[in-house]
N, C-alpha and C positions, 0 to 999 in steps of 0.2 A: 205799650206805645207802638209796637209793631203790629198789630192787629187795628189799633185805632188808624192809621194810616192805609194799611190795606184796604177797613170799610171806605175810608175818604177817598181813596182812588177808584176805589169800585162804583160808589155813587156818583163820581166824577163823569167816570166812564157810561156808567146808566145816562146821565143828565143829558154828556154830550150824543151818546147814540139817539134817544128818545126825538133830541133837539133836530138833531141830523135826518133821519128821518122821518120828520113832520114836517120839513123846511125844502121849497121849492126855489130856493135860491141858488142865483149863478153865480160863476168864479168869471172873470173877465178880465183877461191878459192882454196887456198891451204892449208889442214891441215896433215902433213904425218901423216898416210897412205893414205888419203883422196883426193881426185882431183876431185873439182868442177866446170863444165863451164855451163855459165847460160847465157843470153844473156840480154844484157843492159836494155831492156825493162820490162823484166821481173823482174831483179835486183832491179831495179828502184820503180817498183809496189810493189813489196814485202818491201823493203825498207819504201814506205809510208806507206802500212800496216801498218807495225811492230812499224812505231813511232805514228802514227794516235791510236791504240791500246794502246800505253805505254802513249801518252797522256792522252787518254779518263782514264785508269787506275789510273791514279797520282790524277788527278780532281774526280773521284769516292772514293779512298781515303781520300783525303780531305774535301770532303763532310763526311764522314764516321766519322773522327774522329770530323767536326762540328757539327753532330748530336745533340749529350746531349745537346748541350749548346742549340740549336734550339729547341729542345725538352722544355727544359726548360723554353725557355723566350716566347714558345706559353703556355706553364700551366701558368707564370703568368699573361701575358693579360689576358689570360680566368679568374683566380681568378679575377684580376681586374675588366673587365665587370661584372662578378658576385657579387662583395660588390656594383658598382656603381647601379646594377639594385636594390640590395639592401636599400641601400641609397635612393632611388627613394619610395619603397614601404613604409621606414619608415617617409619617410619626408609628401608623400601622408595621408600615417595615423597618421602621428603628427597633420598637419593642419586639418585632417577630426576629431580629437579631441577622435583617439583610441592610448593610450598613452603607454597601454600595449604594445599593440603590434608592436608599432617603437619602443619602449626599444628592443623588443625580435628581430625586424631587425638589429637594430643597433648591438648588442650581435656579430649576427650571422654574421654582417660584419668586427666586429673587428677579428673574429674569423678564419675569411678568410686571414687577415694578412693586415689587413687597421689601420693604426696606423696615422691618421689626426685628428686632434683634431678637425675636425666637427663634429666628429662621437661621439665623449665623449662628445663634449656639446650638442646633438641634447638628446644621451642619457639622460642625468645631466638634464634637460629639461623637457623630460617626465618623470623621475621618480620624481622631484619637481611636477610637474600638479598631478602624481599618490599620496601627500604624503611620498614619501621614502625620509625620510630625510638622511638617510646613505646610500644607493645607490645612492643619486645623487652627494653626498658630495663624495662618492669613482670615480666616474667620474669624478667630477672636479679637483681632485686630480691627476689622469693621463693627463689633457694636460698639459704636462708642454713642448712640444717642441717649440723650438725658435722662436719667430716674432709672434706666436699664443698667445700668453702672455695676450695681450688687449683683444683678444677676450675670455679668461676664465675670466679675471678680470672683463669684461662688465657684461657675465654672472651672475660670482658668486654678481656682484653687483644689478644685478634684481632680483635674488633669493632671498637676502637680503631682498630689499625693500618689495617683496611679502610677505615678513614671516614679516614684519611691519604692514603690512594695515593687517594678518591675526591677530595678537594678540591685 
């Protein structure tokens, strides 16, 4: 159906140029005081101009007022890759067994606007290994978002047992 419509505009398009020019015909504008005669080709050309220009204009436009919002949802991909790279460093230096320093990652990616409760347990985590009994208890106190439930209940259940086998 797309192809059959293509040839029909195509042939459209032949008819009217062919038409166009073989025809010595004027255009003739009348605004009193004003008398304009212009000839059909030229008509025609200015004519595509004029809507080829008010289209491109409409679509620049609309680009113009979609800006902000494009603007915006490129800063938060970019926050985004920037806590995931985040995430990356702190979880690197969780397993390499520097605890400070994934707490201070992890901070710095809640702080970007990352609100996943991996991010409080990874925290809640290291400051347990570091000794902070109230920074890790105030982490596990922030996930409380839905479905992530079992995984601070897991946690705070190994947190438990460790502070068993330490006393």
């Amino acid at each position: 159906m797309k192809y059959l419509i293509s040839i029909l505009v195509l042939f459209a398009g032949a008819v009217a140029l062919s038409t166009l020019l073989q025809n010595t015909a004027y255009v003739l504008v009348v605004y009193p005081p004003y008398r304009v005669e212009v000839s059909l080709k030229l008509f025609v050309l200015l004519f595509l101009l004029i809507f080829g220009f008010g289209y491109w204009l409409i679509h620049l436009l609309s680009a113009t007022t979609r800006l902000p919002a494009v603007v915006q949802q490129i800063r938060l991909d970019r926050a985004r890759r920037h806590s995931r790279k985040l995430l990356d460093v702190a979880l690197r230096a969780f397993f390499e067994g520097r605890y400070m320093e994934a707490e201070k990652a992890v901070i710095r990616a809640i702080k970007h606007g990352e609100n996943s409760a991996l991010y409080s347990i990874i925290a809640a985590r290291a400051a347990h290994e570091l000794g902070a009994v109230d920074r890790r208890d105030a982490y596990l106190s922030t996930v409380v978002v839905q479905g992530e439930s079992t995984q601070r209940l897991m946690r705070a259940t190994k947190i438990k047992f460790d502070q068993q086998d330490q006393t």
